[in-house]
ZAPA-503647 format. One record per residue (C-alpha): x negated, z, y negated; residue in one letter. Coordinates in nm, 3 decimals, always signed. Example, Ala and Ser with C-alpha at 12.3 -4.5 7.8 and 13.67 -1.06 7.14 Angstrom:
! ZAPA-503647
[[-1.230; +0.780; +0.450]; "a"]
[[-1.367; +0.714; +0.106]; "s"]
//
This chain:
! ZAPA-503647
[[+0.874; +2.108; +0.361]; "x"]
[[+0.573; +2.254; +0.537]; "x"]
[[+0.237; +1.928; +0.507]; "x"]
[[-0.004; +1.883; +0.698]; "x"]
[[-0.398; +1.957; +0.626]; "x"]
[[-0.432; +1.561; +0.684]; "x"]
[[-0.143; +1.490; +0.419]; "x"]
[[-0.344; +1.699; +0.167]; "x"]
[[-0.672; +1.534; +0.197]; "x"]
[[-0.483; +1.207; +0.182]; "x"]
[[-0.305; +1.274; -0.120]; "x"]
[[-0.654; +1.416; -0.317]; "x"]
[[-0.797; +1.076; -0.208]; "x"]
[[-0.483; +0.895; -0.366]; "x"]
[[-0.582; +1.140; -0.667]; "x"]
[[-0.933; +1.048; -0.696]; "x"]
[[-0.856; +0.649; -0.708]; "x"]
[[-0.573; +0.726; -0.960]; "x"]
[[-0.821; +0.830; -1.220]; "x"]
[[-1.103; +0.620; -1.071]; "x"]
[[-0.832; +0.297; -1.167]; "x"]
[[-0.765; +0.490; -1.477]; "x"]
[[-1.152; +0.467; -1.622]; "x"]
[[-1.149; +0.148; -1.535]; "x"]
[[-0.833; +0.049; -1.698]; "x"]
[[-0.921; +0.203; -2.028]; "x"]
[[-1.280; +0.025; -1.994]; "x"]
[[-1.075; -0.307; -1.937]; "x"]
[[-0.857; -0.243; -2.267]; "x"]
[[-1.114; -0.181; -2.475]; "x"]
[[-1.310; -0.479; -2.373]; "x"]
[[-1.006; -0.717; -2.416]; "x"]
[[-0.969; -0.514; -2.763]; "x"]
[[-1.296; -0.431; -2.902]; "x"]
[[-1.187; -0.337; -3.276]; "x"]
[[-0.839; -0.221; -3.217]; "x"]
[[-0.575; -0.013; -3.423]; "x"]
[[-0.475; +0.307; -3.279]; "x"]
[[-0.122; +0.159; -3.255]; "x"]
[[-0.245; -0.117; -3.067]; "x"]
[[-0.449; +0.004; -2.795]; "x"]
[[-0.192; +0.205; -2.716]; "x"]
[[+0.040; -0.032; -2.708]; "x"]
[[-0.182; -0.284; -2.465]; "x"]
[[-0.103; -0.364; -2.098]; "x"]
[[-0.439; -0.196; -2.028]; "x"]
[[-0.404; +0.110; -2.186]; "x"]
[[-0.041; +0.175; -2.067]; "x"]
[[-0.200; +0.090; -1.730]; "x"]
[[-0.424; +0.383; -1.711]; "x"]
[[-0.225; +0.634; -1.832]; "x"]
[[+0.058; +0.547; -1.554]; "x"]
[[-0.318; +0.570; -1.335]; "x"]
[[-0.313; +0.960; -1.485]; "x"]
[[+0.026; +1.018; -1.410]; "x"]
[[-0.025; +0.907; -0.999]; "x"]
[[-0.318; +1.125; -1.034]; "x"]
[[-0.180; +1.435; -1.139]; "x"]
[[+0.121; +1.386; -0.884]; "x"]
[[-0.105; +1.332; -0.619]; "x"]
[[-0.387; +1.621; -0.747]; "x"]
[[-0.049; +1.850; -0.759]; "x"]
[[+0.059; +1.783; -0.388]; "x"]
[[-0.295; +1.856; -0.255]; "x"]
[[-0.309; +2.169; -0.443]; "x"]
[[-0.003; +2.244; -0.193]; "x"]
[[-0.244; +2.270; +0.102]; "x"]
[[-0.657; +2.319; -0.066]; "x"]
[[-0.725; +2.553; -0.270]; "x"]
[[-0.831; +2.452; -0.610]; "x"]
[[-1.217; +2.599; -0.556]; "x"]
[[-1.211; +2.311; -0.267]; "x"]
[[-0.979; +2.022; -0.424]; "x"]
[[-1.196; +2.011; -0.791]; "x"]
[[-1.526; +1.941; -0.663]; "x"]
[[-1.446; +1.686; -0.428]; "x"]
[[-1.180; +1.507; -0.596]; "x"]
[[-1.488; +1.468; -0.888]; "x"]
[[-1.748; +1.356; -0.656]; "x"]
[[-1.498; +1.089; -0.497]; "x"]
[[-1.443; +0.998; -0.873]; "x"]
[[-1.792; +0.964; -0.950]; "x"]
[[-1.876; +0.755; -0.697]; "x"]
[[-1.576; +0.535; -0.700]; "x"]
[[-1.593; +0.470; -1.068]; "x"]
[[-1.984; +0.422; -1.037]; "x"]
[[-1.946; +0.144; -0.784]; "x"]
[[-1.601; -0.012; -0.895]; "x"]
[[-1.759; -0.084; -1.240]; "x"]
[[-2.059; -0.224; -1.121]; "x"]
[[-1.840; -0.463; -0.936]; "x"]
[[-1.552; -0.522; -1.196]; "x"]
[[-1.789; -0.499; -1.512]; "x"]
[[-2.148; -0.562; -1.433]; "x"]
[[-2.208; -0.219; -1.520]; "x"]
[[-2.606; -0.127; -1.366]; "x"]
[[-2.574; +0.049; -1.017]; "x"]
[[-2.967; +0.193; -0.942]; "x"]
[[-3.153; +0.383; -0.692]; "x"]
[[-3.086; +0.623; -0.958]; "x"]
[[-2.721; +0.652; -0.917]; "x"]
[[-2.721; +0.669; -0.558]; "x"]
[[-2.970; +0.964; -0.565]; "x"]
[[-2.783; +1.120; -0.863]; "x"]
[[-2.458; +1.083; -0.699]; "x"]
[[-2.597; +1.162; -0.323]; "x"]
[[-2.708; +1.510; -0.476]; "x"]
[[-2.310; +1.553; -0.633]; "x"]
[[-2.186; +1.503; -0.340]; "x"]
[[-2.426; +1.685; -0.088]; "x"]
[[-2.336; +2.020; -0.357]; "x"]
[[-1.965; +1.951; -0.333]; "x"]
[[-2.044; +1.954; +0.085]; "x"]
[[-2.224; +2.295; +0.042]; "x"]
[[-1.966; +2.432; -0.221]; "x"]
[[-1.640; +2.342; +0.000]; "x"]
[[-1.850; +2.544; +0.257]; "x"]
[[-1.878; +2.851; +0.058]; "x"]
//
C-alpha cells in the first residue's frame, strides 16, 4: 500500500510521543518505587507502561521509515522528543523548565531544520 508524505510525518510524530510517554512512564515508576527489586519494577503498572510506550514507538518510527529517509526521520523524531519530554515533565513532575532549556532546545531544533535541509 503506497502512504502518503503526510501519513509519514504523522506517524514519526506518533513516534516521538511514544517514547516522550515512555520517559515519563519510567520517571513515574521509579518515583512510586524509589528502592525497588529488579523483579519488581518490572513487574509495576508503570514500568510495563513504558515499555508498551517503546513498542508504539518503534511501530510508528518503522512506518515513517516507509516514506523519510532515516538521515531525515532521526534528527527530528529526537528534537520532538527533547522538547516534549522537557516540557511534559515540567508539567507532570515539577521538573525546572529555564530560559536555558528553551535556548538549548531552540538551537536542537534550529540544527535538525538545517540538517533535514542538507
Amino acid at each position: 500500500m503506497i502512504r502518503s508524505m503526510g501519513y509519514a510525518w504523522v506517524t514519526l510524530g506518533l513516534s516521538a510521543m511514544g517514547t516522550c510517554a515512555g520517559n515519563l512512564l519510567l520517571k513515574q515508576a521509579n518515583l512510586v518505587l524509589p528502592s525497588p527489586s529488579l523483579i519488581e519494577m518490572v513487574t509495576s503498572f508503570w514500568f510495563m507502561g513504558a515499555i508498551a510506550c517503546y513498542i508504539f514507538d518503534l511501530v510508528f518510527f518503522t512506518q515513517a521509515l516507509q516514506q523519510l529517509p532515516v538521515s531525515t526521520a532521526v534528527p527530528v523524531v529526537s528534537g520532538i522528543r527533547i522538547a516534549a519530554t522537557a516540557i511534559l515533565a515540567y508539567s507532570l513532575f515539577s521538573e525546572r523548565l529555564t530560559v536555558n532549556h528553551f535556548l538549548a532546545s531552540s538551537l536542537i531544533v534550529a540544527g535538525i531544520a538545517v540538517m533535514s535541509r542538507a
